[in-house]
N, CA, C and O atoms as a Maestro MAE file, in Angstrom:
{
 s_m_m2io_version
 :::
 2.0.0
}

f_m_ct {
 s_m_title
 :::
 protein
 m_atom[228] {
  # First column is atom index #
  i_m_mmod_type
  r_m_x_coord
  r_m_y_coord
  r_m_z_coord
  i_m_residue_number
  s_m_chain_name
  s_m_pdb_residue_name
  s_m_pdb_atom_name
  i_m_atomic_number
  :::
  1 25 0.858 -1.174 0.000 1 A "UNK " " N  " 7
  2 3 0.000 0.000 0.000 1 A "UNK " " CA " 6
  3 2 0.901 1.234 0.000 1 A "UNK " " C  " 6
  4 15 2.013 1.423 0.495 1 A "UNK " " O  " 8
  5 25 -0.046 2.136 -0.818 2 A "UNK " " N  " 7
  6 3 1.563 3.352 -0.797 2 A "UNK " " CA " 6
  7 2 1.063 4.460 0.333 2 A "UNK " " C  " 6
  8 15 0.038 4.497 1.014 2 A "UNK " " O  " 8
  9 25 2.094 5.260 0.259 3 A "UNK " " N  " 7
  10 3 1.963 6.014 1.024 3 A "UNK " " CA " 6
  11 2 0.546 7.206 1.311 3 A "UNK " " C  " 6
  12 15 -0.138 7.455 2.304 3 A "UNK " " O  " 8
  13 25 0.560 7.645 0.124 4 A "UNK " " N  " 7
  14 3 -0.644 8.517 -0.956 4 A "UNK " " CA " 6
  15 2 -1.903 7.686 -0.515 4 A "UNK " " C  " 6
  16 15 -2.837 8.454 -0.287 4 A "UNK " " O  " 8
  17 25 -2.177 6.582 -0.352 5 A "UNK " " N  " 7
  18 3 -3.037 5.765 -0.159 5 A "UNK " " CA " 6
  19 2 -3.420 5.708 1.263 5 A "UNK " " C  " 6
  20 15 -4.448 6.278 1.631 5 A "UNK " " O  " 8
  21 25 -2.780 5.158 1.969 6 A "UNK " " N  " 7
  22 3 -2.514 5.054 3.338 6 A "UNK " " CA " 6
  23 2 -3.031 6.635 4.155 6 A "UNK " " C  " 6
  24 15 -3.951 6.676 4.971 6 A "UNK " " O  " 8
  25 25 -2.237 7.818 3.731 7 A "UNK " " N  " 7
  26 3 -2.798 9.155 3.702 7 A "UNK " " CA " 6
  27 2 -4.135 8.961 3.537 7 A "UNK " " C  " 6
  28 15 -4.732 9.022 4.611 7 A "UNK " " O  " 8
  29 25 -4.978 8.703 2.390 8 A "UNK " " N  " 7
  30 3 -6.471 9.077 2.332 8 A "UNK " " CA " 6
  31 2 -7.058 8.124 2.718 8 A "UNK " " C  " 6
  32 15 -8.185 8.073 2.226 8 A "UNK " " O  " 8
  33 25 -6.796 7.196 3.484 9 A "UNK " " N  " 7
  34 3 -7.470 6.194 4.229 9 A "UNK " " CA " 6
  35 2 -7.888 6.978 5.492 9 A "UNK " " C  " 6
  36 15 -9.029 7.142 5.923 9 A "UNK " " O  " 8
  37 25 -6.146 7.647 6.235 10 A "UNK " " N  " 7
  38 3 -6.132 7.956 7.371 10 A "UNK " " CA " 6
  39 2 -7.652 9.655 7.389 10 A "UNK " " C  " 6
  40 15 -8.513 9.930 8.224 10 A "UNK " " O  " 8
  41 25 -7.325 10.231 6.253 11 A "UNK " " N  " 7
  42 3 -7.940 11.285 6.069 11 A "UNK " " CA " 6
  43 2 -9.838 10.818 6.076 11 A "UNK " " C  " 6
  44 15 -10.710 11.381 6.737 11 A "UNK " " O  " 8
  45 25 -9.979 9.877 5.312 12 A "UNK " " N  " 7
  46 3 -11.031 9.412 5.304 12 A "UNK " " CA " 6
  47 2 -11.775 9.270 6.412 12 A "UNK " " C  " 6
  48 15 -12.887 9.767 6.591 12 A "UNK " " O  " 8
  49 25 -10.832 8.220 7.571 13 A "UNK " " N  " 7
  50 3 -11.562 7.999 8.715 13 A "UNK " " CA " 6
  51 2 -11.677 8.901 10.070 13 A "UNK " " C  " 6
  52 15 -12.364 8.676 11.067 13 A "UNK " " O  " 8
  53 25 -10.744 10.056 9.787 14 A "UNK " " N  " 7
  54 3 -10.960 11.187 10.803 14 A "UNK " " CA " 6
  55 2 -11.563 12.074 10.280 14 A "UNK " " C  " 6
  56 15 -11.268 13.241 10.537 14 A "UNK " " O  " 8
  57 25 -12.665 11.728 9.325 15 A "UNK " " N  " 7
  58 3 -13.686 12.613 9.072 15 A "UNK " " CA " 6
  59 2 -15.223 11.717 9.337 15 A "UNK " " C  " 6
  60 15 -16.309 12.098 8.900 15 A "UNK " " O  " 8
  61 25 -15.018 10.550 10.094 16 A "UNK " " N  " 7
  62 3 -16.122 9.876 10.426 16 A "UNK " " CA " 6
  63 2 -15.983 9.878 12.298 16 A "UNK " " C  " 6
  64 15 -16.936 9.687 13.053 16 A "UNK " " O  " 8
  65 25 -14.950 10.071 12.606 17 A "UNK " " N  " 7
  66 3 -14.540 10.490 14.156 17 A "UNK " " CA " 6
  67 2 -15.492 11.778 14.553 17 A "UNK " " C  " 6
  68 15 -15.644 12.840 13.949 17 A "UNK " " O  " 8
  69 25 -16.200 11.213 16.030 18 A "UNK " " N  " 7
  70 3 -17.014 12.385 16.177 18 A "UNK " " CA " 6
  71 2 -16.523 13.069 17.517 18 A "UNK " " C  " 6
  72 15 -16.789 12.459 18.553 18 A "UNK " " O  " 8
  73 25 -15.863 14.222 17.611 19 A "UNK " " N  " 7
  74 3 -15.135 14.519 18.614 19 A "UNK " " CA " 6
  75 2 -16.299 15.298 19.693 19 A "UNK " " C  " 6
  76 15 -17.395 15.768 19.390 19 A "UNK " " O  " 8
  77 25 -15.767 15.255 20.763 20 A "UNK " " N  " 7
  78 3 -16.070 16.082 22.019 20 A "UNK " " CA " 6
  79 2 -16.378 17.672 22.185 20 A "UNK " " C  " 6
  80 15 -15.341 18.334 22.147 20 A "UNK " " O  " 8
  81 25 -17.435 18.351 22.341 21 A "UNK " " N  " 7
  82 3 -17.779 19.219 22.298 21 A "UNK " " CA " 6
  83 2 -16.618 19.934 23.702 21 A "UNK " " C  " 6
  84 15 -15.971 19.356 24.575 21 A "UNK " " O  " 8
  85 25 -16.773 21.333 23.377 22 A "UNK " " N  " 7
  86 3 -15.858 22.027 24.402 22 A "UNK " " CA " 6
  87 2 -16.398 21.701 25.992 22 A "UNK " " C  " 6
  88 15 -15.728 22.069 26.957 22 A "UNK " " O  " 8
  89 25 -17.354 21.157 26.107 23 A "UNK " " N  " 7
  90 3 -18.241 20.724 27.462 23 A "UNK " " CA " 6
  91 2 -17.704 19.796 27.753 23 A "UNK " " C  " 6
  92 15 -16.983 19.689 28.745 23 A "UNK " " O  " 8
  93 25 -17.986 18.799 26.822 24 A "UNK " " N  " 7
  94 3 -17.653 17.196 27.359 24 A "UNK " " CA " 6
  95 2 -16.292 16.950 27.593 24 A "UNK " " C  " 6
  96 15 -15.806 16.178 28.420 24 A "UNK " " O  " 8
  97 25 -15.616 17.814 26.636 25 A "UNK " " N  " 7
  98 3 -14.088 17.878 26.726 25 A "UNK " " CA " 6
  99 2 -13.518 18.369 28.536 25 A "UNK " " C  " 6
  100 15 -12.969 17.548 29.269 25 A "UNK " " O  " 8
  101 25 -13.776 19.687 28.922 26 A "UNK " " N  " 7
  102 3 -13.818 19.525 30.419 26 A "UNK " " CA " 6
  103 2 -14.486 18.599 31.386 26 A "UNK " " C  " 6
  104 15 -14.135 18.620 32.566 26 A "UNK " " O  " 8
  105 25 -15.394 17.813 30.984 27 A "UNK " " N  " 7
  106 3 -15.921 17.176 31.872 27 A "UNK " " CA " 6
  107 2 -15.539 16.649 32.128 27 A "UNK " " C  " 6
  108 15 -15.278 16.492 33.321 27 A "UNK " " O  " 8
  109 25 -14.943 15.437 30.573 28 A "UNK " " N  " 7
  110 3 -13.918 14.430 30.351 28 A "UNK " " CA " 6
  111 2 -12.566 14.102 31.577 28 A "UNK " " C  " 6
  112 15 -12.049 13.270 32.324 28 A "UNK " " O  " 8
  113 25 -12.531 15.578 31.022 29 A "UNK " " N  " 7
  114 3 -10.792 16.426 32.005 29 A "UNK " " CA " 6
  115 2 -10.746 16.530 33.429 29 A "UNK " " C  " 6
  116 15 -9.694 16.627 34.061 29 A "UNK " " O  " 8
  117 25 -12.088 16.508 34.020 30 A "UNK " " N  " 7
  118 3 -11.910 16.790 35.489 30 A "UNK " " CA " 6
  119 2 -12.355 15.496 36.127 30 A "UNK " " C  " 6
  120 15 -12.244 15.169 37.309 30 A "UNK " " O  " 8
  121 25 -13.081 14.561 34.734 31 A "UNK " " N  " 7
  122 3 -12.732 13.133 35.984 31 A "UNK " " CA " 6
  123 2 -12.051 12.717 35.785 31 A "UNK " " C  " 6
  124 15 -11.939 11.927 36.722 31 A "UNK " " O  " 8
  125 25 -10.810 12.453 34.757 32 A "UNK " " N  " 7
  126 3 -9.181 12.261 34.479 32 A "UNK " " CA " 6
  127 2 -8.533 12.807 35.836 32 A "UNK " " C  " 6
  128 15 -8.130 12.017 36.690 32 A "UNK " " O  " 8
  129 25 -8.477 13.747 35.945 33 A "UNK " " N  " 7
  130 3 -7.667 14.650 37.018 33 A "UNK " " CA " 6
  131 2 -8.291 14.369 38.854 33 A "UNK " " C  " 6
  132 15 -7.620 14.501 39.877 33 A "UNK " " O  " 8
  133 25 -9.652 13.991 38.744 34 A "UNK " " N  " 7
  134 3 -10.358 13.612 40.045 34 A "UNK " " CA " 6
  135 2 -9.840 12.000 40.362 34 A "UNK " " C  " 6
  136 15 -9.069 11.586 41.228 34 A "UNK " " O  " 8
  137 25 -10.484 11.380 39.446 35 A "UNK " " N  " 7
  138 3 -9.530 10.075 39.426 35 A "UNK " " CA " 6
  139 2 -8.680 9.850 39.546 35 A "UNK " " C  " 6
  140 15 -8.631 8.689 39.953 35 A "UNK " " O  " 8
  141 25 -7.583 10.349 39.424 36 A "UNK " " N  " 7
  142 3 -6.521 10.164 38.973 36 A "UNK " " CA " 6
  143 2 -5.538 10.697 40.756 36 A "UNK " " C  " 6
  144 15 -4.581 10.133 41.285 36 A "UNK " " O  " 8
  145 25 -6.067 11.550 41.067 37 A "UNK " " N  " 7
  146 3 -5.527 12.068 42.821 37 A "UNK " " CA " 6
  147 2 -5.907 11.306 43.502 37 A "UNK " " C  " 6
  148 15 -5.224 10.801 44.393 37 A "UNK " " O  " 8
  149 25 -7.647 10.892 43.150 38 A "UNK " " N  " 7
  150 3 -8.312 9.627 44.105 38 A "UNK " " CA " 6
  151 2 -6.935 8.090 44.042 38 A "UNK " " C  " 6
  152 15 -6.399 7.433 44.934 38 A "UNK " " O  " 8
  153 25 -6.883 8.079 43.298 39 A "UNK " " N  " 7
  154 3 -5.910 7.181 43.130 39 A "UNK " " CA " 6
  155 2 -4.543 6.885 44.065 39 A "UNK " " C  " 6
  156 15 -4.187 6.019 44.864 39 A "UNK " " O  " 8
  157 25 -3.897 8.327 43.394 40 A "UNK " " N  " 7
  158 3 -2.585 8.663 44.215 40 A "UNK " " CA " 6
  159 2 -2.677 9.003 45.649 40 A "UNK " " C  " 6
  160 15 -1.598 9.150 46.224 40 A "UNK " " O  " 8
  161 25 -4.242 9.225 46.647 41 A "UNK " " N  " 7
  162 3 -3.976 9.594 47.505 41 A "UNK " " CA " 6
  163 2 -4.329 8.150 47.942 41 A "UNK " " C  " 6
  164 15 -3.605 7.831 48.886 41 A "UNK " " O  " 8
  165 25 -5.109 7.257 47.620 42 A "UNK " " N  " 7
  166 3 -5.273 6.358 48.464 42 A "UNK " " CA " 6
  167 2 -3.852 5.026 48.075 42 A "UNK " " C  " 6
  168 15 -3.507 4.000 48.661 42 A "UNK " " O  " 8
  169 25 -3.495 5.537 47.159 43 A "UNK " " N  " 7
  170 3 -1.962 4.216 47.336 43 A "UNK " " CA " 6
  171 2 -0.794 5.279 47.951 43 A "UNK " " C  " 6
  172 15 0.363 4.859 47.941 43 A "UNK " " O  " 8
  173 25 -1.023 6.511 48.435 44 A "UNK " " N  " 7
  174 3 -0.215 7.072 49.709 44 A "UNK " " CA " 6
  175 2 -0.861 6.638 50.461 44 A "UNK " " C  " 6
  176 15 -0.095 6.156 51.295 44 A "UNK " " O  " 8
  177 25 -2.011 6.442 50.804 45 A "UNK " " N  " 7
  178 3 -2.693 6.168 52.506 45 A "UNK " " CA " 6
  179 2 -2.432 4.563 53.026 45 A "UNK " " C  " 6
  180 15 -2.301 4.157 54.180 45 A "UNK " " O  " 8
  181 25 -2.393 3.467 51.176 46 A "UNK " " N  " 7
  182 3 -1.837 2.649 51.746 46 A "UNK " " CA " 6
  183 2 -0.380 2.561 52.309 46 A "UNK " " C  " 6
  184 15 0.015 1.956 53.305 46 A "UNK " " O  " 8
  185 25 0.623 3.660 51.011 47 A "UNK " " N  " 7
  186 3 1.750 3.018 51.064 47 A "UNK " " CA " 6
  187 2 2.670 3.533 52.784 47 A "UNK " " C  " 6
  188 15 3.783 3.194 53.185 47 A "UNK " " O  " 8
  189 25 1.641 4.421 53.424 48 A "UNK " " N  " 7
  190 3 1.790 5.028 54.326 48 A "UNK " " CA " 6
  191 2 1.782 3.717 55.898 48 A "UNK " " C  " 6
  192 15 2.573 3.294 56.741 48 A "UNK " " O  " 8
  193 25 0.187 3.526 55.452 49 A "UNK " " N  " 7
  194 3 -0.221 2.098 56.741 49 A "UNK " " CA " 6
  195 2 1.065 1.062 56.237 49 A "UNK " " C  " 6
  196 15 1.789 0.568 57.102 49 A "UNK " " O  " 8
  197 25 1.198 0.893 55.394 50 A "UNK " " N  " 7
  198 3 2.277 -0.303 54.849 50 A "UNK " " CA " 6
  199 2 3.679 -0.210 56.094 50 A "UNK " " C  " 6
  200 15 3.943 -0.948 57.043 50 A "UNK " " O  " 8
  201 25 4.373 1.049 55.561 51 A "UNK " " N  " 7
  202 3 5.274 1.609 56.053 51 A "UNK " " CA " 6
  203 2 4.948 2.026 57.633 51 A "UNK " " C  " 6
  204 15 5.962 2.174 58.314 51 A "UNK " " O  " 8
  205 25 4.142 2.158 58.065 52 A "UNK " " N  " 7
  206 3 3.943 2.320 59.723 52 A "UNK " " CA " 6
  207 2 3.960 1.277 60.631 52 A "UNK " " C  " 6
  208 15 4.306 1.396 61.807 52 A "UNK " " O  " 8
  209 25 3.444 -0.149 59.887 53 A "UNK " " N  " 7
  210 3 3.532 -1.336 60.173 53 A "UNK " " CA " 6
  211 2 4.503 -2.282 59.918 53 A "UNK " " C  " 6
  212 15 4.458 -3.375 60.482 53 A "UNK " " O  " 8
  213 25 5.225 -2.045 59.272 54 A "UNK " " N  " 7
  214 3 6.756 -2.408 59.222 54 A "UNK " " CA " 6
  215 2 7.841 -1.608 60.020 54 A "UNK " " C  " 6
  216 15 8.907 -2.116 60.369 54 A "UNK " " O  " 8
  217 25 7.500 -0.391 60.263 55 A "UNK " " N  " 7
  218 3 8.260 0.424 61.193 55 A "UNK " " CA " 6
  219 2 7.705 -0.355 62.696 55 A "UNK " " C  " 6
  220 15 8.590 -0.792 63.431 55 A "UNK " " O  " 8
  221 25 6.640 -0.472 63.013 56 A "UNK " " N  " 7
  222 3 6.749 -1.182 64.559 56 A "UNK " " CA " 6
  223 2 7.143 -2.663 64.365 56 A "UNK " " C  " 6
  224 15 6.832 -3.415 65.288 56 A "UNK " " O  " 8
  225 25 7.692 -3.118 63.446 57 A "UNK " " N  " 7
  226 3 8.048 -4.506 63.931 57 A "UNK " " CA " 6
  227 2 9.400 -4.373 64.633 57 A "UNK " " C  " 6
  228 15 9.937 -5.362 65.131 57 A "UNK " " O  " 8
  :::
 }
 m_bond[227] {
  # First column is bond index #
  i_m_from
  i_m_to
  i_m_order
  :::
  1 1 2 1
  2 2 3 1
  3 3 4 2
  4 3 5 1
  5 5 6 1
  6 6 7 1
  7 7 8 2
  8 7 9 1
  9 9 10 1
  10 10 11 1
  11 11 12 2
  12 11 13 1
  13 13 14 1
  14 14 15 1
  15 15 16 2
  16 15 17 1
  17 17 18 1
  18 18 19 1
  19 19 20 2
  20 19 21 1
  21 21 22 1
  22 22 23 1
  23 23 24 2
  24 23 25 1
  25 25 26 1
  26 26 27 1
  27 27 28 2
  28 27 29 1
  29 29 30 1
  30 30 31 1
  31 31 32 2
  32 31 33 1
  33 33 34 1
  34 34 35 1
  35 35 36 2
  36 35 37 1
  37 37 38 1
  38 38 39 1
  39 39 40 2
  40 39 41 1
  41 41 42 1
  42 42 43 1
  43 43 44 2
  44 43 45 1
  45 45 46 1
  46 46 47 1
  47 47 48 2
  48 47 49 1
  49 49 50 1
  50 50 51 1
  51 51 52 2
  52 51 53 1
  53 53 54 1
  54 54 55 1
  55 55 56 2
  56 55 57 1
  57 57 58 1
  58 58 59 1
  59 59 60 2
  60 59 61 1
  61 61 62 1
  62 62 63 1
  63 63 64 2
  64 63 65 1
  65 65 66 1
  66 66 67 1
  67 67 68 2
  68 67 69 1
  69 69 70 1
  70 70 71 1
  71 71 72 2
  72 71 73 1
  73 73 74 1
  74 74 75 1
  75 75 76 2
  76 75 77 1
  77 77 78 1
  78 78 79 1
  79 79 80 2
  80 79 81 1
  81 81 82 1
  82 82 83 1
  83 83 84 2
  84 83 85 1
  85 85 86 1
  86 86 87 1
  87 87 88 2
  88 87 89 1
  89 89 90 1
  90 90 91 1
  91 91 92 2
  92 91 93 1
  93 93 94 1
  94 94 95 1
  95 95 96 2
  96 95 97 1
  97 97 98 1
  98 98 99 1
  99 99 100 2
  100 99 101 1
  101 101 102 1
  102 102 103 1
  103 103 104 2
  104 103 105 1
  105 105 106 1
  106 106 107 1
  107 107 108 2
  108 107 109 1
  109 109 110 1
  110 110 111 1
  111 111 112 2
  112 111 113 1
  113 113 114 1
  114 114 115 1
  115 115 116 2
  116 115 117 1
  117 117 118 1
  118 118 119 1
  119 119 120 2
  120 119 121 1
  121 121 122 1
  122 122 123 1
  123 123 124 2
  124 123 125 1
  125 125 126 1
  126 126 127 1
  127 127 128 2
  128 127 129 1
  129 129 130 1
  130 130 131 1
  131 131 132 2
  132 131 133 1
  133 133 134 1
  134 134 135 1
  135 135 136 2
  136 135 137 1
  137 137 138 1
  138 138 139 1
  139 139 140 2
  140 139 141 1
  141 141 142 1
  142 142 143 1
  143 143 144 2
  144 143 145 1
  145 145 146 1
  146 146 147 1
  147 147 148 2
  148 147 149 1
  149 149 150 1
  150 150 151 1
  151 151 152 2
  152 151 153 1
  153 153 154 1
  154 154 155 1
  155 155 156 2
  156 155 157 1
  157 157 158 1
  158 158 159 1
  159 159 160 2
  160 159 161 1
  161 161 162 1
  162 162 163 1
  163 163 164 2
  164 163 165 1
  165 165 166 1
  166 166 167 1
  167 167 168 2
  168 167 169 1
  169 169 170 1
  170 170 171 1
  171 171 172 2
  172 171 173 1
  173 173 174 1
  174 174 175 1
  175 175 176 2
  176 175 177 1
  177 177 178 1
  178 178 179 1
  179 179 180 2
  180 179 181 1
  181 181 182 1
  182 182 183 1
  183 183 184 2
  184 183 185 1
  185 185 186 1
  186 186 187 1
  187 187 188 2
  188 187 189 1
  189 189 190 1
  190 190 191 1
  191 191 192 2
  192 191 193 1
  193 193 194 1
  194 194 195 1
  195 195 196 2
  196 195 197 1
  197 197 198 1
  198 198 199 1
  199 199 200 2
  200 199 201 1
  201 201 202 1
  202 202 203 1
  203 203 204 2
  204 203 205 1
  205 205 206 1
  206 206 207 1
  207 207 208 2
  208 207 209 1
  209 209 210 1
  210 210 211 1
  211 211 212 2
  212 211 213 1
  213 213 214 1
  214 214 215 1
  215 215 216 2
  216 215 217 1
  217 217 218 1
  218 218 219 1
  219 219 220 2
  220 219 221 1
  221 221 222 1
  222 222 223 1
  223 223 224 2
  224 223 225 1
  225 225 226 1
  226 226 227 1
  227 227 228 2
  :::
 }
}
Protein backbone atom coordinates (compact mmCIF):
# COMPACT_ATOMS: atom_id res chain seq x y z
CA UNK A 1 0.00 0.00 0.00
CA UNK A 2 1.56 3.35 -0.80
CA UNK A 3 1.96 6.01 1.02
CA UNK A 4 -0.64 8.52 -0.96
CA UNK A 5 -3.04 5.77 -0.16
CA UNK A 6 -2.51 5.05 3.34
CA UNK A 7 -2.80 9.16 3.70
CA UNK A 8 -6.47 9.08 2.33
CA UNK A 9 -7.47 6.19 4.23
CA UNK A 10 -6.13 7.96 7.37
CA UNK A 11 -7.94 11.29 6.07
CA UNK A 12 -11.03 9.41 5.30
CA UNK A 13 -11.56 8.00 8.72
CA UNK A 14 -10.96 11.19 10.80
CA UNK A 15 -13.69 12.61 9.07
CA UNK A 16 -16.12 9.88 10.43
CA UNK A 17 -14.54 10.49 14.16
CA UNK A 18 -17.01 12.39 16.18
CA UNK A 19 -15.13 14.52 18.61
CA UNK A 20 -16.07 16.08 22.02
CA UNK A 21 -17.78 19.22 22.30
CA UNK A 22 -15.86 22.03 24.40
CA UNK A 23 -18.24 20.72 27.46
CA UNK A 24 -17.65 17.20 27.36
CA UNK A 25 -14.09 17.88 26.73
CA UNK A 26 -13.82 19.53 30.42
CA UNK A 27 -15.92 17.18 31.87
CA UNK A 28 -13.92 14.43 30.35
CA UNK A 29 -10.79 16.43 32.01
CA UNK A 30 -11.91 16.79 35.49
CA UNK A 31 -12.73 13.13 35.98
CA UNK A 32 -9.18 12.26 34.48
CA UNK A 33 -7.67 14.65 37.02
CA UNK A 34 -10.36 13.61 40.04
CA UNK A 35 -9.53 10.08 39.43
CA UNK A 36 -6.52 10.16 38.97
CA UNK A 37 -5.53 12.07 42.82
CA UNK A 38 -8.31 9.63 44.10
CA UNK A 39 -5.91 7.18 43.13
CA UNK A 40 -2.59 8.66 44.22
CA UNK A 41 -3.98 9.59 47.50
CA UNK A 42 -5.27 6.36 48.46
CA UNK A 43 -1.96 4.22 47.34
CA UNK A 44 -0.21 7.07 49.71
CA UNK A 45 -2.69 6.17 52.51
CA UNK A 46 -1.84 2.65 51.75
CA UNK A 47 1.75 3.02 51.06
CA UNK A 48 1.79 5.03 54.33
CA UNK A 49 -0.22 2.10 56.74
CA UNK A 50 2.28 -0.30 54.85
CA UNK A 51 5.27 1.61 56.05
CA UNK A 52 3.94 2.32 59.72
CA UNK A 53 3.53 -1.34 60.17
CA UNK A 54 6.76 -2.41 59.22
CA UNK A 55 8.26 0.42 61.19
CA UNK A 56 6.75 -1.18 64.56
CA UNK A 57 8.05 -4.51 63.93
Amino acid sequence: MSMFKFLKNVSREMKKVTWPTGKELSSYTVTVIATVAFIAVFFAAIDALISFFLNML
